[in-house]
N, C-alpha and C positions, 0 to 999 in steps of 0.2 A: 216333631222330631226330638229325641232325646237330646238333653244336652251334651256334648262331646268336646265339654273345655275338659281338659285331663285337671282333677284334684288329688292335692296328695296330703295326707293329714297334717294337720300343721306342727306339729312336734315333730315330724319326720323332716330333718334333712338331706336330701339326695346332692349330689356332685353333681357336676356341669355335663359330665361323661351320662351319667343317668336320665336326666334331666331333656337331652338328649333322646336318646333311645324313648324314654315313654313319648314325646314327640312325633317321630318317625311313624309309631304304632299306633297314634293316635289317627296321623292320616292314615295309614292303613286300614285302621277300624272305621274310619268315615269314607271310603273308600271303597267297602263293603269284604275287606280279604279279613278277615276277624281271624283266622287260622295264621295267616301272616303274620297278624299283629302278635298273637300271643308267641310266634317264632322269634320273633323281634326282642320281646321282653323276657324269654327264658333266655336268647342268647347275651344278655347284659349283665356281666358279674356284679357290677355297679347297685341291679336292682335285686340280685339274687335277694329274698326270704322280706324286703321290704314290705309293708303296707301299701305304697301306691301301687305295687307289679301284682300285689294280693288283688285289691281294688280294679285293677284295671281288667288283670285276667278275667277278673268275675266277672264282667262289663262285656268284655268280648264273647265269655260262652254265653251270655244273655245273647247278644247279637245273632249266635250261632244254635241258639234254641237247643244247648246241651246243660242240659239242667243238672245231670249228678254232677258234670264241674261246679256250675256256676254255684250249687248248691253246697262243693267242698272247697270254693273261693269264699263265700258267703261265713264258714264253719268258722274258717282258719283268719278271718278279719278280727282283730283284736279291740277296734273301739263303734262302739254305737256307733256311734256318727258315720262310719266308715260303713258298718253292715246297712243303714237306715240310707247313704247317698244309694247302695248294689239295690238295692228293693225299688226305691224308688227309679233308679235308672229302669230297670227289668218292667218295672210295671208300664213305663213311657213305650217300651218295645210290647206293651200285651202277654208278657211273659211274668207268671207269677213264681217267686221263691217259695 
């Protein structure tokens, strides 16, 4: 089973409001509603253009076997570390980037 602690880069600070929200969506996405989850994290002005909501969404189209997303969450992730956590999530699900 992929791991499904929600990370968010470490130079990124999110608010408690945020922090929040990718929570929610986290159970959502372990839940199996991945569509939910990423409804969850666009409706959060908190996480709007962040790295984690980047991160995460890519996470969910992995779940959801939609690869031109997860492939233009994957584009739009700004640090290694960040594109190398979506890859290797993706490949735990048998889903290659």
């Amino acid at each position: 089973n992929p791991s499904t602690t929600p990370r968010q880069p470490k130079a990124e600070k999110l608010s408690e409001a945020a922090l929040k929200a990718l929570e929610a969506a986290e159970r959502e996405l372990r839940g199996g509603k991945w569509q939910k989850a990423i409804r969850t994290v666009n409706a959060s002005a908190q996480l709007k253009g962040t790295e984690a909501a980047t991160l995460f969404m890519g996470r969910a189209y992995c779940r959801g076997k939609d690869q031109p997303n997860a492939l233009n969450a994957l584009n739009n992730l700004k640090t290694s570390t960040a594109r190398a956590q979506l890859r290797e999530y993706c490949q735990q699900l048998d889903f290659e980037l």
